[in-house]
C-alpha positions as CSV (number, residue, x, y, z in Angstrom):
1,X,21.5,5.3,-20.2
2,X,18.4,3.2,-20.9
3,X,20.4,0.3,-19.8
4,X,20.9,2.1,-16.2
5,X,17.4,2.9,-15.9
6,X,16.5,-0.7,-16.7
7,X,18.6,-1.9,-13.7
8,X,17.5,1.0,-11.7
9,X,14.0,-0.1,-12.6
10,X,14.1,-3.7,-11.8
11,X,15.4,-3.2,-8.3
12,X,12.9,-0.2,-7.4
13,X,10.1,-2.8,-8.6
14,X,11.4,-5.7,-6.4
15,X,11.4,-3.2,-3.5
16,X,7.8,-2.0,-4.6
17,X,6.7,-5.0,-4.2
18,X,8.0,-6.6,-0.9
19,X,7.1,-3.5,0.7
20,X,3.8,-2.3,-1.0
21,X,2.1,-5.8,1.5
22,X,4.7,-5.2,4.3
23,X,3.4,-2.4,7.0
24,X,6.9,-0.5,6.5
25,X,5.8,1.9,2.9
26,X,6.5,1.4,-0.1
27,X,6.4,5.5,-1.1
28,X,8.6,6.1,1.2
29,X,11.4,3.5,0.1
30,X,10.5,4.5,-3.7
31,X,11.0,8.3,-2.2
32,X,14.4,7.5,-0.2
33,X,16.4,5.3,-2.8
34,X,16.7,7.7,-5.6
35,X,17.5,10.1,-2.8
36,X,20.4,8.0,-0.7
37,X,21.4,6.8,-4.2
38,X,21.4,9.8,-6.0
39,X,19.5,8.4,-8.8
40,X,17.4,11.0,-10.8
41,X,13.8,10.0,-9.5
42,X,11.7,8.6,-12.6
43,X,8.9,10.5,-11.0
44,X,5.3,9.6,-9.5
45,X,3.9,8.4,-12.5
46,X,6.5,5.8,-12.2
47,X,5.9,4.8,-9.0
48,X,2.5,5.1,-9.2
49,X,3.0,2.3,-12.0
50,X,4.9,-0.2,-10.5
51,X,1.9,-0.7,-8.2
52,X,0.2,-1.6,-11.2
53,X,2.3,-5.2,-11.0
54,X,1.6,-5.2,-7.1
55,X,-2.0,-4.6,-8.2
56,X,-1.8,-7.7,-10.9
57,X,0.0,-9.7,-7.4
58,X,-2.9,-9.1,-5.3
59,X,-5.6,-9.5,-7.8
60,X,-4.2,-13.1,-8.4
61,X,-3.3,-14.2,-5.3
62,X,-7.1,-13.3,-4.0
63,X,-8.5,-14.4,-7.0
64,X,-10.9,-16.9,-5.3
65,X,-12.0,-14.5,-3.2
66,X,-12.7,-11.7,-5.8
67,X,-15.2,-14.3,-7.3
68,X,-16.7,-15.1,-4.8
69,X,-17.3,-11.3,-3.9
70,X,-18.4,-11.0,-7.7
71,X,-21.3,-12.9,-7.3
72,X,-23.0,-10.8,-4.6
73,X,-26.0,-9.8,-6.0
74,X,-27.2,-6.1,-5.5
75,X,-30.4,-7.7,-3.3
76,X,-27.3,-9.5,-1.1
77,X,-25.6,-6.0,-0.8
78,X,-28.5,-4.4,0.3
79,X,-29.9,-6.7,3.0
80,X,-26.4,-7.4,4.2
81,X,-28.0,-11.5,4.3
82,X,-24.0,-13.0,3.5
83,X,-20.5,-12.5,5.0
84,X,-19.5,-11.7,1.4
85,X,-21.9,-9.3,0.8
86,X,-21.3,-7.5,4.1
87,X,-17.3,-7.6,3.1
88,X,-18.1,-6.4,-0.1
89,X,-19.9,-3.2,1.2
90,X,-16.9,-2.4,3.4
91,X,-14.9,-2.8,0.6
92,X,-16.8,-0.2,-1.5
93,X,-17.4,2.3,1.6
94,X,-13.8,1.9,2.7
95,X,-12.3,2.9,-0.5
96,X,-14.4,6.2,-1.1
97,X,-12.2,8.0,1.6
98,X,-8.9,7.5,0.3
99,X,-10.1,8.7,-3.8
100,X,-11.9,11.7,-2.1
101,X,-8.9,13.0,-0.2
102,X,-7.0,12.2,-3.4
103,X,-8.9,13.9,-5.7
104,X,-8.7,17.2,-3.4
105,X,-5.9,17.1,-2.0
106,X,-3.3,15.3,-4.6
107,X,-1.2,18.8,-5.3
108,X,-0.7,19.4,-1.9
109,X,0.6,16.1,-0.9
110,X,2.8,16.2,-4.3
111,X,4.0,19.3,-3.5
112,X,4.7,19.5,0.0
113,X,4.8,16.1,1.9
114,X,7.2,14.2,-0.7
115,X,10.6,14.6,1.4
116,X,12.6,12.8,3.9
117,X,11.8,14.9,6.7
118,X,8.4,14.0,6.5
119,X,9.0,10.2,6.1
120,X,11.1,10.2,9.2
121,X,8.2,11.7,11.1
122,X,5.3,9.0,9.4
123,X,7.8,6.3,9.4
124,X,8.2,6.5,13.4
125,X,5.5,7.4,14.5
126,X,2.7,5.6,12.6
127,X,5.4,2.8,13.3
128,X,4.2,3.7,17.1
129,X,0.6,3.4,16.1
130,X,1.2,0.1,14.6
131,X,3.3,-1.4,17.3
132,X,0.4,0.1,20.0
133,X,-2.2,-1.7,17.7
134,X,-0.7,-4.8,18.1
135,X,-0.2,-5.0,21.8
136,X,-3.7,-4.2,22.9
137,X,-5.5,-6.4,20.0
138,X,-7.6,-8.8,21.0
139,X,-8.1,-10.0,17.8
140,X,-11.4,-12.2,18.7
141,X,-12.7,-11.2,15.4
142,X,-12.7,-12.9,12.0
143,X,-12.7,-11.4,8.4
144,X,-16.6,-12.7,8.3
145,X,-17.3,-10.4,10.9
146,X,-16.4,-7.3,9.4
147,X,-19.4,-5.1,7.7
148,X,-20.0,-1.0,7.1
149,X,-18.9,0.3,10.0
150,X,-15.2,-1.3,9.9
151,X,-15.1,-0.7,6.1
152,X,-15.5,3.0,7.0
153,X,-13.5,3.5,9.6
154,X,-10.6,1.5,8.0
155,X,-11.0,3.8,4.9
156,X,-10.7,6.7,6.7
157,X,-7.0,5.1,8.1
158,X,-6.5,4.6,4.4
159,X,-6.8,8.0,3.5
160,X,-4.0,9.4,5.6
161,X,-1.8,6.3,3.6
162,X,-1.3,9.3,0.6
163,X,1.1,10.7,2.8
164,X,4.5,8.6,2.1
165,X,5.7,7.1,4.9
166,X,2.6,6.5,6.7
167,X,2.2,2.9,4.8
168,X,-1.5,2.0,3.7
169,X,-1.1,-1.5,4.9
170,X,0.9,-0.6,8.2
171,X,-2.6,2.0,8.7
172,X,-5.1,-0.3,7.8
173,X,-3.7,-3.3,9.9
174,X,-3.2,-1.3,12.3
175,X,-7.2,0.4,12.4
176,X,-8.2,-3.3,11.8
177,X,-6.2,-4.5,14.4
178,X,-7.7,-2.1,16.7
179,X,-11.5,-3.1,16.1
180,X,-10.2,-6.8,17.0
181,X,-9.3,-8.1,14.3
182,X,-7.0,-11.3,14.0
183,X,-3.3,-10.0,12.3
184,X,-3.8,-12.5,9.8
185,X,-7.5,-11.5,8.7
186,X,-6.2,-7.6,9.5
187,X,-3.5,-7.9,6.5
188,X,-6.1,-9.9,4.2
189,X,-9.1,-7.2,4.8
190,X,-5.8,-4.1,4.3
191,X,-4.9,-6.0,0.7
192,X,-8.3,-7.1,-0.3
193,X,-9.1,-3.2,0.8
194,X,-6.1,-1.6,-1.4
195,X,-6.9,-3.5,-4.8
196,X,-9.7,-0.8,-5.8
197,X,-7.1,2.0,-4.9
198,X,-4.2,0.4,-6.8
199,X,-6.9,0.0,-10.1
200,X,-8.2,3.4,-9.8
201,X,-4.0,4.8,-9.2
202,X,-3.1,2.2,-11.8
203,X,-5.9,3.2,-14.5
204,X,-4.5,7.0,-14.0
205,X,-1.1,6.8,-14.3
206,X,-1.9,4.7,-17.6
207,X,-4.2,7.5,-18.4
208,X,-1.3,9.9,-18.5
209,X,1.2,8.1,-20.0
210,X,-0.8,7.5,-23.0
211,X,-1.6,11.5,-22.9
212,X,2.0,12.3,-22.7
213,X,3.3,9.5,-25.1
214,X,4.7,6.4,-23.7
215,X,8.3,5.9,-25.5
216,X,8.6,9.5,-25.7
217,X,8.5,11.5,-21.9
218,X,8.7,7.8,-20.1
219,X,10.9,4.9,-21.7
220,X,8.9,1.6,-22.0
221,X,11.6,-1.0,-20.9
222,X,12.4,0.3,-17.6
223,X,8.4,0.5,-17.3
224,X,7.5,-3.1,-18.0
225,X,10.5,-4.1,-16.3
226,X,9.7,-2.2,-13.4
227,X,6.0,-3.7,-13.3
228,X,7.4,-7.5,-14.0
229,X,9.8,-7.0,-10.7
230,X,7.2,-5.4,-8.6
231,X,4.2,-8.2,-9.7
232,X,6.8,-10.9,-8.9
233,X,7.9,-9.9,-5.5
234,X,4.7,-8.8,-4.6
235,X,3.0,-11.7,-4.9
236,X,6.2,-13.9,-2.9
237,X,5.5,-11.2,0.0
238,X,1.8,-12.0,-0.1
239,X,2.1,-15.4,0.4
240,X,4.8,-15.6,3.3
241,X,3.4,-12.5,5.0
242,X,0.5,-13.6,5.7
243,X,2.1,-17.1,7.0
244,X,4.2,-15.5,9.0
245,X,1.0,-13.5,11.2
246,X,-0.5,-16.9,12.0
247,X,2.2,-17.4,14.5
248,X,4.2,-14.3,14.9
249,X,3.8,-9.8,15.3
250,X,4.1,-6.8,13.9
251,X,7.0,-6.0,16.2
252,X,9.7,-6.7,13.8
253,X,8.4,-4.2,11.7
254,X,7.9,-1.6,14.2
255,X,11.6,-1.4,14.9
256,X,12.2,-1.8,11.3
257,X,10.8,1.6,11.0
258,X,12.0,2.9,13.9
259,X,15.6,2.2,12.8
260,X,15.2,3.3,9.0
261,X,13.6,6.7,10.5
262,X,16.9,7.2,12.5
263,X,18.8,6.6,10.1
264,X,17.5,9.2,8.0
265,X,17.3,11.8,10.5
266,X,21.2,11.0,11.1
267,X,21.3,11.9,7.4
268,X,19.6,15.2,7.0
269,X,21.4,16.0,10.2
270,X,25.1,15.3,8.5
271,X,23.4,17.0,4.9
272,X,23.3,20.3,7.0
């Protein structure tokens, strides 16, 4: 059995990864693999730890830009005198959204909005939002240009990223897009914007596995597997993404979703 779940692990963290950075979300693939597999789900706590090697991906990968964001000074913050403090502010206001509608509305979302019925309707449609964004962009706008106000109002996009299938970097390109933001400096500002959010997730889930007893309720090899899997293609995805948006869309991704959404409809429809 452990041996299965080591397998199972190591591809669900190689498809965490490649599509925790990709605007096509990664909750919903975690969700819909056990589910057209019919794999007994490892839970959210699981998932929830796997982004902790996509989380480790980004951190690296932006590493010179994390320490350069370090040394803001509060004075810097406050006055807004640097780029990097101004990107650093939106970073801090742009996160608060998504932990407040966590923290109130976690149960709900666990609850109720975990299913394939509701991923076929944020898969599509958000996939509308995103191919919409893309079109009218007029992306005359750098990453040095974003401040507060874009920090917040991407945030906000962020928030409605808890429901799976919505995608928290296909929302957040998609709102930076839409204040004129280049697609290349859109995905940057969504990943540099989701590190806090995969600590503070990360952090949790560790949290809770040390309350329940790692080895005992959750197996460690499929875990560390899992995380290795994820952190590696994570990190690949990073780097060619964002190549690929210096010359090329979103679209591909659009119909991506489009098609997967289908597809899963076509299945619930043949389930009944």
């Amino acid at each position: 059995m452990l041996e299965y779940e080591s397998w199972q692990a190591a591809l669900l963290g190689l498809l965490q990864g490649a599509t925790e950075f990709l605007p096509i979300s990664s909750s919903a693939h975690l969700l819909l693999m056990p589910w057209l597999l019919g794999w007994q789900p490892l839970g959210l706590t699981f998932d929830v730890l796997l982004h902790g090697g996509t989380l480790a991906a980004v951190t690296i990968y932006f590493i010179k830009e994390w320490k350069q964001l370090s040394k803001q000074s509060i004075k810097g913050i406050i006055n807004q005198s640097t780029p990097q403090a101004r990107l650093l502010s939106a970073l801090v206001i742009g996160t608060l959204p998504a932990v407040l509608v966590g923290w109130l509305f976690e149960d709900l979302i666990v609850s109720y909005l975990r299913s394939p019925a509701v991923v076929v309707l944020t898969l599509s449609g958000f996939g509308l939002v995103l191919w919409w964004a893309d079109q009218r962009a007029s992306q005359n706008r750098s990453l040095g240009s974003v401040g507060v106000r874009e920090g917040l109002l991407v945030g906000l996009a962020q928030a409605l990223a808890l429901v799976p299938g919505v995608s928290r970097s296909g929302i957040t390109i998609s709102a930076a897009l839409l204040l004129g933001i280049s697609r290349a400096d859109a995905a940057r500002f969504s990943f540099l914007l989701g590190t806090p959010i995969l600590v503070a997730a990360t952090g949790r889930s560790l949290f809770q596995l040390w309350q329940a007893g790692i080895g005992v309720k959750y197996p460690v090899l499929p875990l560390v597997i899992g995380v290795i899997f994820s952190f590696a293609s994570g990190y690949l995805c990073i780097r060619y993404f964002l190549k690929y948006l210096q010359t090329r869309t979103y679209r591909p991704f659009v119909v991506y979703r489009l098609v997967l959404a289908a597809f899963i409809l076509l299945l619930l429809f043949l389930d009944l």
